[in-house]
N, C-alpha and C positions, 0 to 999 in steps of 0.2 A: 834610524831611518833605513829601510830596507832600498836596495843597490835600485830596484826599479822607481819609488819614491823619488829618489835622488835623482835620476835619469828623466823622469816628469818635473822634479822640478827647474833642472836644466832646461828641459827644454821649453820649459813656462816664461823662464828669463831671454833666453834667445828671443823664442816670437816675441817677449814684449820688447826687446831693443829690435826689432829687425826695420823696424819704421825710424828708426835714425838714418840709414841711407837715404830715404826716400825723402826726406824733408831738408837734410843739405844740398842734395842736389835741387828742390826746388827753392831753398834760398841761394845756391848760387849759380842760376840760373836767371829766377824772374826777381829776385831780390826778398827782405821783410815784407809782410801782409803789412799793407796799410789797411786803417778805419773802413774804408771802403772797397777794401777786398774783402772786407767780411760776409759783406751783402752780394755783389756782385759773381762771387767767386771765380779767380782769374782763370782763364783757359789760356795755354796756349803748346807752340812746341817746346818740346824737353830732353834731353840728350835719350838716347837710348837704354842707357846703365842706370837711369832714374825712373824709366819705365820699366826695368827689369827688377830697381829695387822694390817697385812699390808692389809689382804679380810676385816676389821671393816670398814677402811679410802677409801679402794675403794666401798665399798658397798654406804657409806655414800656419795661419791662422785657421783654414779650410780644412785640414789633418791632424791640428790638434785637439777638435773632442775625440776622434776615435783614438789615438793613443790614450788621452786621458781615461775614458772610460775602461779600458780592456785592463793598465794599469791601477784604477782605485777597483776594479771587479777583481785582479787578482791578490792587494791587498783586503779589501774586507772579507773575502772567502777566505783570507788565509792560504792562498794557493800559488803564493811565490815560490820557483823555483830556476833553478838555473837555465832554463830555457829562457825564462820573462826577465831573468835578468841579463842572460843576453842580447835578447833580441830587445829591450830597453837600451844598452849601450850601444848599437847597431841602429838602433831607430835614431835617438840622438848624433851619433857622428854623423850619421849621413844626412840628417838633415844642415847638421852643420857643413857639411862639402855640399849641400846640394844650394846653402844661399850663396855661399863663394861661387861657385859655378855659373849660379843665374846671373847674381849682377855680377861675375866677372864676363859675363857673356861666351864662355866657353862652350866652343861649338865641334870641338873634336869627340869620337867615338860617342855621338848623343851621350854625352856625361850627363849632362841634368837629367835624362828619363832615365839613363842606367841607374843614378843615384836615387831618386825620387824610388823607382821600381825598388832598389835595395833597401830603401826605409818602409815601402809599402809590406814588402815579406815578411821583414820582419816583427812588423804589427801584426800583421793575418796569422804567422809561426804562433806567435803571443796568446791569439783571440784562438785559436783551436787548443794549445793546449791546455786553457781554461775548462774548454768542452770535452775532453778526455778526461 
């Protein structure tokens, strides 16, 4: 499996566990769905760090087709190289500091949009060197 494969599928595993914050904080908050929270669906307040987890997991979900396509465009072209597999190792770490970041609610030097910005470059790095 090629370094960027591997780095897609990192990051495939990540967004799919990032909705585990998000649902222990809403069971230890409003407790287990009962039968009739199924219908009703409960609303109410939620600590903050539960609302931060559940915009990390959708964010993460909202930037994962364009990583993925830029990465299977540079494996079926055959046009892996050491830039996509950097900027795949770059795109996954930071996304990985940029979910600690959200739901740690860290609010020094805008970390989550410096992070966020550092995974975004290095997709876009990615998607132009396919077009060269």
């Amino acid at each position: 499996m090629t370094t960027e494969l591997t780095y897609l599928l990192l990051t495939a595993i990540l967004t799919g566990l990032l909705w585990i914050p998000y649902i222990i904080g809403l069971v230890q908050t409003r407790g287990f769905l009962q039968p009739e929270d199924y219908v009703t669906l409960p609303d109410g307040p939620v600590p903050d760090w539960v609302k931060r987890a559940n915009r990390a997991h959708l964010n993460a979900l909202e930037n994962f087709s364009i990583f993925a396509a830029v990465v299977l465009i540079a494996h079926i072209t055959d046009a892996n190289s050491g830039v996509t597999a950097t900027g795949a190792a770059i795109y996954f770490w930071a996304r990985v500091a940029h979910a600690a970041v959200f739901i740690g609610g860290v609010k020094h030097f805008m970390a989550r949009t410096l992070i966020f910005t550092i995974a975004w470059a290095a997709w876009l790095v990615m998607a132009i060197s396919l077009l060269l």
